[in-house]
C-alpha positions in Angstrom: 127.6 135.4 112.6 124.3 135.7 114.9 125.5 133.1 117.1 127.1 129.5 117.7 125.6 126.7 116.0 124.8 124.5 119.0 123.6 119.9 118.6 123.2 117.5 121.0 125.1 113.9 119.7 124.7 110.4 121.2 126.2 107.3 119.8 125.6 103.8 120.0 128.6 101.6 119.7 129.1 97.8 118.9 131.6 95.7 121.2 134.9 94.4 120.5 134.6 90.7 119.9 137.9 88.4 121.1 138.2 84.9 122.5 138.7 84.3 126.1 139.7 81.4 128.9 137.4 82.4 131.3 134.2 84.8 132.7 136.0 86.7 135.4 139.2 89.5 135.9 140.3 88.2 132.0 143.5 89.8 130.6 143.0 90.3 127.3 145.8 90.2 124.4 145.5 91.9 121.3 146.1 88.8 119.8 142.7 87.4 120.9 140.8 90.2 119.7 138.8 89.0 116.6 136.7 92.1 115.9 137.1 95.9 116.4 134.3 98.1 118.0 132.6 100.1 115.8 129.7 102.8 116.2 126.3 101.4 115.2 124.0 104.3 115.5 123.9 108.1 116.1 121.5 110.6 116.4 121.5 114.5 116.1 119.8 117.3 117.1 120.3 120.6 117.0 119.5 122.6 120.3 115.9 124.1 120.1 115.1 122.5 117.0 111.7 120.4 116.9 111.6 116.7 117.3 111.2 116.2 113.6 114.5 117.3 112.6 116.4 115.4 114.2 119.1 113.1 112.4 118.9 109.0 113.0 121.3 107.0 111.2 122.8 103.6 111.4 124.4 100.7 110.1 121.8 98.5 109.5 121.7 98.2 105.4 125.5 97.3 105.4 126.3 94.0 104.6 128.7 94.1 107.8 127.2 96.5 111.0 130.5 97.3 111.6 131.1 98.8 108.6 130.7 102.5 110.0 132.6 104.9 107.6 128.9 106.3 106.3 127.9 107.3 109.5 131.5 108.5 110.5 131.5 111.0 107.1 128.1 112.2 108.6 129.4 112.7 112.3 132.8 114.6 110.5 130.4 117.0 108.4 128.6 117.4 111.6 131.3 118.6 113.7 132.8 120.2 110.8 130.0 122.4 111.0 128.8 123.0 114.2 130.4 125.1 117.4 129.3 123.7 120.1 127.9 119.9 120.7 125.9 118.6 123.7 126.9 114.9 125.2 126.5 112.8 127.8 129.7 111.4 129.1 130.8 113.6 125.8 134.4 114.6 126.5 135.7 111.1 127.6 133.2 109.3 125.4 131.3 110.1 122.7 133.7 112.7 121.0 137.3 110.5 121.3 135.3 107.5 120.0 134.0 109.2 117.4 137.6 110.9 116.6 139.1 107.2 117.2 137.0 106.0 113.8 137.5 108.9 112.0 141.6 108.4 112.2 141.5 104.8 111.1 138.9 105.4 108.4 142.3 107.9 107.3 139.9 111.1 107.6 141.2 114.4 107.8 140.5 116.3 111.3 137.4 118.2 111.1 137.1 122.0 112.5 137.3 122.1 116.4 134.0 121.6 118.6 133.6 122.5 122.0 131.9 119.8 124.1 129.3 120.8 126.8 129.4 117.7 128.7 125.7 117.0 130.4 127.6 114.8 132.9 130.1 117.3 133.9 128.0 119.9 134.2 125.4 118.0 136.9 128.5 116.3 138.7 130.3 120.3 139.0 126.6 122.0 139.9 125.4 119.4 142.6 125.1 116.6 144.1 122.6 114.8 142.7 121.7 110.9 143.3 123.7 110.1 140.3 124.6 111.8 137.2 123.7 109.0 134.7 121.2 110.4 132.2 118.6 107.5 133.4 118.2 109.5 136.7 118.8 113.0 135.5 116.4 112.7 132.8 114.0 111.4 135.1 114.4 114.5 137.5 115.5 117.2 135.5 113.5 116.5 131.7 110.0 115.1 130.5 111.4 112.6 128.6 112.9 109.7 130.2 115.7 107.9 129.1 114.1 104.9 127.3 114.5 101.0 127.8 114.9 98.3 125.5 112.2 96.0 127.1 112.2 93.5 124.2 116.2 93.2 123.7 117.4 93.2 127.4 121.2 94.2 128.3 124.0 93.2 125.8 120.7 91.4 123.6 119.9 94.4 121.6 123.4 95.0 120.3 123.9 91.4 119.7 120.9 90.9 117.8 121.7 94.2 115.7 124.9 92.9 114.8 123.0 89.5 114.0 120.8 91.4 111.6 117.5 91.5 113.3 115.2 94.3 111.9 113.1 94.1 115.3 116.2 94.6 117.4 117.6 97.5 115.1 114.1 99.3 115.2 114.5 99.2 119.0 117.7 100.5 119.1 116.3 103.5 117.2 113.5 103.8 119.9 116.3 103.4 122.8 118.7 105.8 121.2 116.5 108.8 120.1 115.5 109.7 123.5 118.7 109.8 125.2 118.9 113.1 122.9 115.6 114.7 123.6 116.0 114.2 127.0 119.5 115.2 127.3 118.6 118.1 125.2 116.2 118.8 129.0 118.5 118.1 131.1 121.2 120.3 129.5 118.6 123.5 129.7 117.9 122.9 133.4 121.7 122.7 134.4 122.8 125.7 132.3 122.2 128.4 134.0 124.2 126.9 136.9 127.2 126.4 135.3 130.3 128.1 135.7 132.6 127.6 132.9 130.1 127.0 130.0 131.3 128.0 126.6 131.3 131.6 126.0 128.4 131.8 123.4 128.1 135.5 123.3 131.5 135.6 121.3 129.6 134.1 118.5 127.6 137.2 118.2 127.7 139.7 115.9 125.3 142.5 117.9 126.8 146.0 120.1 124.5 145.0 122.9 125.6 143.0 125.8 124.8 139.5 125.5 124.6 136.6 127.8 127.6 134.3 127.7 125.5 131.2 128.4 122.1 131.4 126.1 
């Protein structure tokens, strides 16, 4: 062991569909729910890694988008394998979601991951203008968060679910960068951090090592 194996994971997810009275403060029943959420997309990266070998995949070949037990076998070997993950909004987010479609695809629970939550970690070292990965990825990272010009708001994950190739390749442009520039923001806030995971366990030298890097 020379050290933990470290990825950065974002996840695109489709919206439960139900049937409603109205537009505003709706209580919704289970009842009226019609169909589940589902994750769409993800993509992976592992920390210093180039561009090139990062991991997009997506639901877009299944005869139903919804149908995400593929992409929820990746995400298990994923985490199965890796020590540490990197996410935005990843402890309340991205990791229960992705646990929540593992259970009721009947999977087994992978091997524990820590989560080194980008959000977390801005919101504990300052006070920035927000910590939404649109404005810390404009401050703190060279690559911006990207836009979905052509599919705008709740479009682009409507027209995935309808099938449109355009709208699916756009939702590969939108969600790739969230990663790389996560992947920024993440190296700028480390060395602030108090409480990262202790990485220096993972090593096998004599020598004193850092417990962040």
């Amino acid at each position: 062991m020379n050290g933990p194996k470290i990825g950065l994971i974002d996840i695109e997810t489709a919206p439960i569909e139900g049937r409603v009275w109205g537009l505003f403060d709706q209580n919704i029943s289970l009842n009226q729910i019609t169909s589940e959420w589902a994750i769409l997309s993800f993509v992976f990266k592992e920390l210093g890694k180039p561009k090139k070998s990062l991991v997009y995949l997506d639901t877009s070949a299944k005869e139903d988008p919804r149908d995400d037990r593929d992409l929820c076998l990746a995400l298990w070997n994923i985490i199965h394998e890796y020590d540490i993950l990197i996410a935005q909004n990843g402890k309340r987010f991205d990791k229960k979601k992705i646990y929540a479609r593992m259970i009721m695809h009947g999977f087994k629970p992978p091997s524990p991951v820590k989560i080194e939550d980008t959000m977390l970690m801005a919101r504990q070292v300052a006070a920035f203008t927000s910590n939404k990965l649109e404005w810390l990825s404009a401050y703190l990272s060279k690559v911006q968060k990207s836009k979905h010009k052509d599919f705008p708001g709740f479009e682009l994950w409507s027209e995935c679910l309808a099938g449109n190739p355009k709208a699916w390749a756009a939702m590969r442009k939108y969600n790739i960068p969230d990663v790389l520039s996560m992947e920024q923001v993440y190296l700028t806030l480390r060395p602030w951090v108090k409480g990262h995971s202790n990485v220096a366990v993972y090593s096998d030298g004599e020598k004193i090592a850092c417990p962040v890097c």
